[in-house]
C-alpha positions in Angstrom: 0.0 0.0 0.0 1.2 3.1 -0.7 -0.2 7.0 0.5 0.5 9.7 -2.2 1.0 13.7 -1.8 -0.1 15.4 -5.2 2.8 17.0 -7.6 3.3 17.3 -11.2 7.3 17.1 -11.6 7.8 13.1 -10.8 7.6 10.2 -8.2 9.9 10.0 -5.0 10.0 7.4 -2.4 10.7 9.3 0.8 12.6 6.7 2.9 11.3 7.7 6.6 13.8 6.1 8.5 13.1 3.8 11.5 14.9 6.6 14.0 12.4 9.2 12.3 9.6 7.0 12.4 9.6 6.5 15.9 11.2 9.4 17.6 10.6 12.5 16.0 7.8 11.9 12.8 7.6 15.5 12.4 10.8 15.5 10.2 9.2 13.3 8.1 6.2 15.7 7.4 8.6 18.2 6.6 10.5 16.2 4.3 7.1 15.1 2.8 6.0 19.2 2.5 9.4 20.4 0.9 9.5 17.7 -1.5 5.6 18.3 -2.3 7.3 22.3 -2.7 9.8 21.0 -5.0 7.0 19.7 -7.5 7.3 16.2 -7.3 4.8 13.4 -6.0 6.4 12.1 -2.0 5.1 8.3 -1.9 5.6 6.3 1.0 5.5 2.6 1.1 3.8 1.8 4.2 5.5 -1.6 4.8 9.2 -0.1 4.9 11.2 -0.5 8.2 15.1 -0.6 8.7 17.8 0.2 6.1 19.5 -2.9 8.1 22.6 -0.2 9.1 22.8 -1.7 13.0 23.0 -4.9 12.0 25.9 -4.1 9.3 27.5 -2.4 12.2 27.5 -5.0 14.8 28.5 -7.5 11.8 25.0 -9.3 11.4 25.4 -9.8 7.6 22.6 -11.7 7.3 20.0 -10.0 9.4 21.4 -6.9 7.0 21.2 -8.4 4.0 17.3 -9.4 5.1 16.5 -6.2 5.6 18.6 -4.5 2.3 16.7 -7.4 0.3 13.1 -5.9 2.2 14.3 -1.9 1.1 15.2 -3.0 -2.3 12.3 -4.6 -3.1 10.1 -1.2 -1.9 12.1 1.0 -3.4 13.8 0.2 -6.3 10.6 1.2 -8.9 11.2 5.2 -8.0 13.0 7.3 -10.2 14.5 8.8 -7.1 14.7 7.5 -3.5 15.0 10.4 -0.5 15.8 10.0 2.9 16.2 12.7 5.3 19.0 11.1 6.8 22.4 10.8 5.4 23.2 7.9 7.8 20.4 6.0 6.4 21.4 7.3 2.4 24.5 6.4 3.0 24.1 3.3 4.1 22.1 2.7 0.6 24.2 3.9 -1.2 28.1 2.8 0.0 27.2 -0.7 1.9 24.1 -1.9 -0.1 26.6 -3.0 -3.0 29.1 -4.1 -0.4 26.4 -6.1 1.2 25.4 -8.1 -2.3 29.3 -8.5 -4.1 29.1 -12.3 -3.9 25.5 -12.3 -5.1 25.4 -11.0 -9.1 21.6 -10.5 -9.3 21.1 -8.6 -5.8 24.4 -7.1 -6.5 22.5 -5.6 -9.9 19.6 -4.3 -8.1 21.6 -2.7 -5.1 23.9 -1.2 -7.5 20.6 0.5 -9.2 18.9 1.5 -6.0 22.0 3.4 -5.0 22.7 5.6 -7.5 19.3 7.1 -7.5 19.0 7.4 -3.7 19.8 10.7 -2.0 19.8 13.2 1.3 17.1 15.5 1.5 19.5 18.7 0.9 21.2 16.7 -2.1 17.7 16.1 -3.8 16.2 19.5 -3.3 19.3 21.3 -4.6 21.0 18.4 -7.0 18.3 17.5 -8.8 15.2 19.9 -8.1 17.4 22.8 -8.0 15.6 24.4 -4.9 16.7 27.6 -4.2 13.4 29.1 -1.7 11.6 27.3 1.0 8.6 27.3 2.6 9.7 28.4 6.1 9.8 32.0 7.5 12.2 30.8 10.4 14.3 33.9 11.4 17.2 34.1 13.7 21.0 32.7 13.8 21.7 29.3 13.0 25.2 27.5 12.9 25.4 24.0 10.6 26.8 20.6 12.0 27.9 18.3 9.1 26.9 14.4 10.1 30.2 12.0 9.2 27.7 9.6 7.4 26.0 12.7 4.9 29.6 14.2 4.3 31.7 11.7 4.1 29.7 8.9 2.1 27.3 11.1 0.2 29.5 14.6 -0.1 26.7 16.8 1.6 28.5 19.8 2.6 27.4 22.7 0.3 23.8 21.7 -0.2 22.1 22.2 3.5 23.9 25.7 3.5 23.1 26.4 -0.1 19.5 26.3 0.9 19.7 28.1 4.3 21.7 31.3 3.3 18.6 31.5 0.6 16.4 32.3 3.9 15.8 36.2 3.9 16.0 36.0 7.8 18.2 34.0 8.7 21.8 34.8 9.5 24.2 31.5 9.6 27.0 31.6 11.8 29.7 29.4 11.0 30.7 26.4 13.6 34.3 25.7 14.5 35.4 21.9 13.6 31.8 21.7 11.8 33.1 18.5 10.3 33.8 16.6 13.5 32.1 13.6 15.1 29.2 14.3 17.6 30.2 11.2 19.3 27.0 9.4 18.1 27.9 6.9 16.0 25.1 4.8 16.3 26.5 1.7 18.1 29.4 3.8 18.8 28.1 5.6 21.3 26.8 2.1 23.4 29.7 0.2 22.9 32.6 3.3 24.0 30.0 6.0 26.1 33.0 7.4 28.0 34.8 8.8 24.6 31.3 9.6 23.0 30.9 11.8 26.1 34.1 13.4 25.3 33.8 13.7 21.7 29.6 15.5 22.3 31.3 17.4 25.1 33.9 19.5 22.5 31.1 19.3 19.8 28.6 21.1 22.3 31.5 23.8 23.4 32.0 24.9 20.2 27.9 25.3 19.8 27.8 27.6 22.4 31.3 29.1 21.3 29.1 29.8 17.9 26.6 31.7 19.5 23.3 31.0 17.2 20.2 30.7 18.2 19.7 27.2 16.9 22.0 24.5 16.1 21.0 22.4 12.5 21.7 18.6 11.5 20.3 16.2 8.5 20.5 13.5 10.7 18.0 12.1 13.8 21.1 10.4 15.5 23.1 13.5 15.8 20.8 15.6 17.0 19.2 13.6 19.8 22.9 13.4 20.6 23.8 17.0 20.5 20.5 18.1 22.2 20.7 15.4 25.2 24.0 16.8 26.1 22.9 20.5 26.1 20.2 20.2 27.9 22.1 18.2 30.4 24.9 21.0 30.7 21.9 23.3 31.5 21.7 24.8 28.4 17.7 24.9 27.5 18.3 27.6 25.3 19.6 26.7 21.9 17.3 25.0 19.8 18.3 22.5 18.0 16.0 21.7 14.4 16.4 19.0 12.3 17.2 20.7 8.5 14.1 19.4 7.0 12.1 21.3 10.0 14.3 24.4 9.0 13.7 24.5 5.6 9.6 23.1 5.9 8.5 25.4 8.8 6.5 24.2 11.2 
């Protein structure tokens, strides 16, 4: 079964993401409302679940490869797959292949699912060619680049791209913007005492920054980030998901 919002430019499967799904949905109404700006039809498949990524992590192959096999099979039909997530893109993307190279006819049909899967930012400026958005946020906002979105899919330029086109707002720029949170997914679990460490010097230099508001592309990050401000004391800076940013709420 799938549940449609109307647009003229093309089909997208918006790839929720089980951390989205269940923790904050909200991001995935905004995704839904800035791909619905961009033109194009957002479909979701209502039986999706897990990319599989914690059970690549922990070295569960199969239990991976069960659940790659599951996203495939959903997905592959769309001329473009979206995820507001470049954790979960990434993992599409870079280990889908990875996950199928002993397996030629998977191995085809992961290879062709990744190439037309993408971040939010990425779609919205690589292949919509956004340039406004629907939100009226105003204020200061520094950017936090997640490992996953910049270093597997190359999402650097596009999330700013799209934010310095927002009349009122005013981006501050973050020192060591590129570094871990300390999240990690499993990370975090397995070694909490240098996660700690490595959220503690990412949540200095937010406050360092001075913005209002503190913006990720990906769930893990910020539930990460926020935690620990809040536990310094700081109830202050927001923190906003980009697709939140962009959408309004």
């Amino acid at each position: 079964m799938r549940e449609a919002l109307p647009g003229g430019r093309g089909e997208v499967g918006l790839f929720v993401t089980c951390l989205v799904d269940l923790m904050r949905p909200s991001i995935a109404f905004a995704a839904l409302r800035l791909i619905e700006a961009a033109g194009y039809k957002a479909v979701v498949p209502t039986s999706q679940t897990c990319c599989g990524q914690p059970g690549y992590n922990a070295g569960d192959a199969v239990a991976a490869r069960t659940l790659a096999r599951k996203a495939i099979a959903e997905f592959e039909n769309f001329s473009f797959v979206v995820a507001p997530s470049g954790s979960c893109a990434g993992m599409i993307r870079t280990h889908y292949p990875d996950l199928f190279a002993d397996d030629p006819e998977w191995l085809g049909r992961a290879n062709a699912l990744a190439t037309r899967t993408l971040e939010l930012t990425q779609f919205l400026v690589d292949v919509a060619g956004m340039t406004v958005v629907p939100s009226d946020f105003a204020g200061s906002v520094t950017y936090h680049d997640s490992c996953a979105g910049l270093r597997e899919l190359g999402v650097k330029r596009q999330p700013r791209a799209l934010i310095d086109g927002m009349p009122g707002v005013d981006r501050v720029d973050l020192n060591e913007c590129e570094e871990c949170c300390g999240f990690g997914g499993l990370f975090s679990v397995k070694y909490p005492d240098i996660s700690g460490a490595i959220v503690q010097r990412k949540c200095d230099n937010i406050r360092a920054a001075g913005a209002q508001a503190v913006v990720l592309g990906d769930l893990g990050c910020m539930m990460n980030i926020e935690g620990r401000l809040r536990r310094n004391g700081d109830e202050v800076t927001q923190v906003i998901h980009v697709a939140e940013l962009l959408a309004g709420k």
